[in-house]
N, C-alpha and C positions, 0 to 999 in steps of 0.2 A: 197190706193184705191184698191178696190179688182179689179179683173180682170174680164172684161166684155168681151165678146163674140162679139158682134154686134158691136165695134166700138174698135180702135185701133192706137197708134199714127205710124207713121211712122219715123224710126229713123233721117232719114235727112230732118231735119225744122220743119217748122211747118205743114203738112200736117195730114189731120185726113181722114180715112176710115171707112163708117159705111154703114153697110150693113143693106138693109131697103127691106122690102115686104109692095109694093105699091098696094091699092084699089082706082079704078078710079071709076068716077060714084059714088061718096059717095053723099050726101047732103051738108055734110062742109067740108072742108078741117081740118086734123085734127090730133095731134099725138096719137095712140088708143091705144097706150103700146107694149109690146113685143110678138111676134111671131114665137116659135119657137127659133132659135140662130137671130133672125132679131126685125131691129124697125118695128113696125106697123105703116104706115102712110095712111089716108084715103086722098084723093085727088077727088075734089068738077070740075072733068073734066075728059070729054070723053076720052078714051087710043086712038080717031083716029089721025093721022098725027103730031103724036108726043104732043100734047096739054098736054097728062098728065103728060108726062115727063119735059116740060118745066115746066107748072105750080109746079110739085112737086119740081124743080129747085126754082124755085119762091119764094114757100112757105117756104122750109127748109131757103134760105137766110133771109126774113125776119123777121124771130123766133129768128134767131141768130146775128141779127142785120149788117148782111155783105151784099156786092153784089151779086147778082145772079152770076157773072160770075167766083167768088169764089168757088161755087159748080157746079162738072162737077159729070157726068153719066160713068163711067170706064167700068160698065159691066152692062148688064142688059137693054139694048134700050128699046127689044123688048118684056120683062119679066116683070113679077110680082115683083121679085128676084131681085134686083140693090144692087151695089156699089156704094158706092158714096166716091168723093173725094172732102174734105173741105180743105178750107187755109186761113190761119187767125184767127181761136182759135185753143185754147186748148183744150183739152179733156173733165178737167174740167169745162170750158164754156159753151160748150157742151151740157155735162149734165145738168148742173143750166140751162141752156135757155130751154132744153126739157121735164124739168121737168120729168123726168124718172126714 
């Protein structure tokens, strides 16, 4: 597998980091391809009081078929710009569920 930018395994377990550029206020929630060194994800919910962050919580789970509480927010509360950290696939899952 070549080496991708945007996403990265973590030597200890299974933990995966992918660094995502969120648009809140989209129409659908949605993966819109790459941005940048980032995933592009459209998210169908207002940036107020945390809603798009949760939902884009929400939605990366259920693409990848895990629990929400699998995917945490590391960096990026308050930004466009997120880290994200997953547990419970692998990289290659990952990518096959994001179609990317």
């Amino acid at each position: 597998m070549k080496e991708l930018a945007w996403i990265r395994q973590i030597t200890t377990g299974q933990t995966i980091r992918v660094s995502v550029y969120v648009q809140p206020n989209a129409k659908v929630s949605e993966i819109a391809g790459l941005f940048g060194q980032s995933l592009k994800i459209k998210i169908a919910s207002p940036p107020s009081d945390g809603a798009a962050n949760e939902a884009l919580r929400e939605f990366v789970a259920e693409i990848l078929g895990i629990n929400a509480r699998q995917v945490e927010i590391l960096q990026g509360g308050r930004s466009r710009h997120k880290i994200l950290s997953i547990e419970g696939c692998s990289v290659e899952e990952i990518l096959a569920k994001l179609r990317v």
